[in-house]
N, C-alpha and C positions, 0 to 999 in steps of 0.2 A: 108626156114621156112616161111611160111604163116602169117600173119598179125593175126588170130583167135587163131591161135595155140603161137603163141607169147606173146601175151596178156593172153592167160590160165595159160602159166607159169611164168609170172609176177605176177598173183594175187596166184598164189599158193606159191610161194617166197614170196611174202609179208604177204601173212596168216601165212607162216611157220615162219617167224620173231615177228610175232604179238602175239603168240602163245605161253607160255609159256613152257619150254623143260622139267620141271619138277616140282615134287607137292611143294616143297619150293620155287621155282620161282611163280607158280600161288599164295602160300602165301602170297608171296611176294605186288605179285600184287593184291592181294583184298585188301590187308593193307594200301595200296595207295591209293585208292578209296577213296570217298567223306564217310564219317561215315552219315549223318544225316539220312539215313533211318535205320542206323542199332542202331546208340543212340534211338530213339524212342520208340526200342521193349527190349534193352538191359538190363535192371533195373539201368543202371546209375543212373537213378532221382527216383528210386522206394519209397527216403525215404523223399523226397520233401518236402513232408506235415508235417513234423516234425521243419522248423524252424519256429522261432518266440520262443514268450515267453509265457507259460502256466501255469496256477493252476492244481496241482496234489493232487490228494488226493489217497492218500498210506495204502493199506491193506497189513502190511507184518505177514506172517503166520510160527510159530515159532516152530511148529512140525506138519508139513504136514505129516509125514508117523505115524504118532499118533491119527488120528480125525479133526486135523486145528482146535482146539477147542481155541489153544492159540494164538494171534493176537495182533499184533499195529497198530493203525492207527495213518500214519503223514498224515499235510497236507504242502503246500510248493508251490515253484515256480521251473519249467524246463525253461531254456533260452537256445534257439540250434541256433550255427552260422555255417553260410555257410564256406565251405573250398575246396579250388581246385573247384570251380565251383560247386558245389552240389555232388560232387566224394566223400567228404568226412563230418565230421561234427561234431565238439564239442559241448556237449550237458553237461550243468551245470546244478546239482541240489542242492536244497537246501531245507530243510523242517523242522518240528518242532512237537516232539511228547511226548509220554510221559516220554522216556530215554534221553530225549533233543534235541538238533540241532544235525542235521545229512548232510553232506555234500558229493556228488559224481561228478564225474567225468566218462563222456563216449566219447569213440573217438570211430566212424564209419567211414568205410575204405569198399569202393568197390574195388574189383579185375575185371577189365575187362577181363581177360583170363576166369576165371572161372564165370563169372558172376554172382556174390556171394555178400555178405555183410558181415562185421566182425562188432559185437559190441562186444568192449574191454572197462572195465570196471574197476573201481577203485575209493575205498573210502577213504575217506581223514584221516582217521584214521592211516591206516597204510601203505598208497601210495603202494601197489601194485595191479600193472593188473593182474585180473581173468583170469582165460581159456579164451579166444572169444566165443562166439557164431557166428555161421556160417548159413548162408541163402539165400535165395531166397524169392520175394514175388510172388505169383503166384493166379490169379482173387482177388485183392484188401487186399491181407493179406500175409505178412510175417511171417514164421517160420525159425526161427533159434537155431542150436542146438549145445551144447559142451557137456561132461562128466570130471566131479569133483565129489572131495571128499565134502560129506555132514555127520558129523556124523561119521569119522573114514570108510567110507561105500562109494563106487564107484558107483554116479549117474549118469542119463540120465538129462540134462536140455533141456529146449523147451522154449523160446523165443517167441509169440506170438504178433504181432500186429494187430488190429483189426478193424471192427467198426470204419473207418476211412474218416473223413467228414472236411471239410475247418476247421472247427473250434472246434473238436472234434476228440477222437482217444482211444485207451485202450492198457494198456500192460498188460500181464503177464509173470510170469514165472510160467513153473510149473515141478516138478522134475517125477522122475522115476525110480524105484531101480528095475524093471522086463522088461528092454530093451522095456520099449514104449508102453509096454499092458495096464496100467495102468498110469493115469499122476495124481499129487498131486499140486492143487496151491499153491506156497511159495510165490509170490511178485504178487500185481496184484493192478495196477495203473488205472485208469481214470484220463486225463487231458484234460482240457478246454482251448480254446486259449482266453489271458488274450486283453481286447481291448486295 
């Protein structure tokens, strides 16, 4: 055997080792890999802009599939801490209207499989977590969506974040009882980050 021909089948022995022999092996091996190019484009940090502490001012609309003729406004403070590195994020509210103090609780949770967000949500009235809403943000805005009961009546919700700058941001919610042809604002928040 010749020295050329020797050497062809050493680097083809060594490709064929370097190689992965199947598609959960090469999973395998992407998953090893260095992440910082792929954290970057992921939405891990999608929802960044959200800690700190803010002034909210709260328009909640109390028969959206009626006209939204009927409405409260609080106003209040959001304080959101960071958890698992920005993966996650407890976001406390608190506000003050004309049915009195009102108190919440949201925990946000990225799935890196799906590359999603969940905002789970619960008021201190009666401590239980809502359906999630579930999302993506995609060019500078997040929607996120669940289906609950509003009214005895099976809706569509839409999660909305917007309009969002170092020190400014907007939520809303807004429902849907004709699967999305039509959306109705219930909750729709402006917060300022307090200095």
């Amino acid at each position: 055997m010749n020295y050329q021909k020797t050497l062809r089948l050493v680097l083809l022995a060594g490709a064929a080792l370097l190689t992965p022999a199947s598609p959960r092996q090469a999973a395998a091996a992407t998953a090893m890999q260095p992440t910082t190019q792929l954290a970057a484009t992921d939405g891990a940090h999608d929802f960044d802009f959200n800690f700190g502490t803010w002034h909210t001012h709260i328009t909640r609309v109390l028969d959206p599939f009626s006209g939204g003729t009927h409405t409260l406004t609080l106003e209040g403070t959001v304080t959101v801490h960071k958890v698992w590195d920005g993966r996650a994020q407890l976001e406390e509210i608190e506000a003050d209207g004309p049915r009195g103090h009102w108190e919440g609780l949201t925990l946000f949770l990225y799935n890196p499989v799906s590359q999603q967000w969940s905002q789970n949500y619960v008021d201190s009235k009666d401590g239980q977590i809502t359906t999630p809403l579930v999302g993506a943000f995609k060019n500078g805005r997040g929607d996120l969506y669940a289906t609950e009961e509003f009214n005895n009546k099976s809706v569509l919700i839409r999660g909305v974040w917007s309009n969002i700058t170092p020190d400014a941001h907007h939520f809303e919610e807004d429902f849907s009882d004709d699967g999305g042809a039509h959306w109705m604002p219930a909750f729709i928040a402006s917060l300022t980050r307090e200095k």
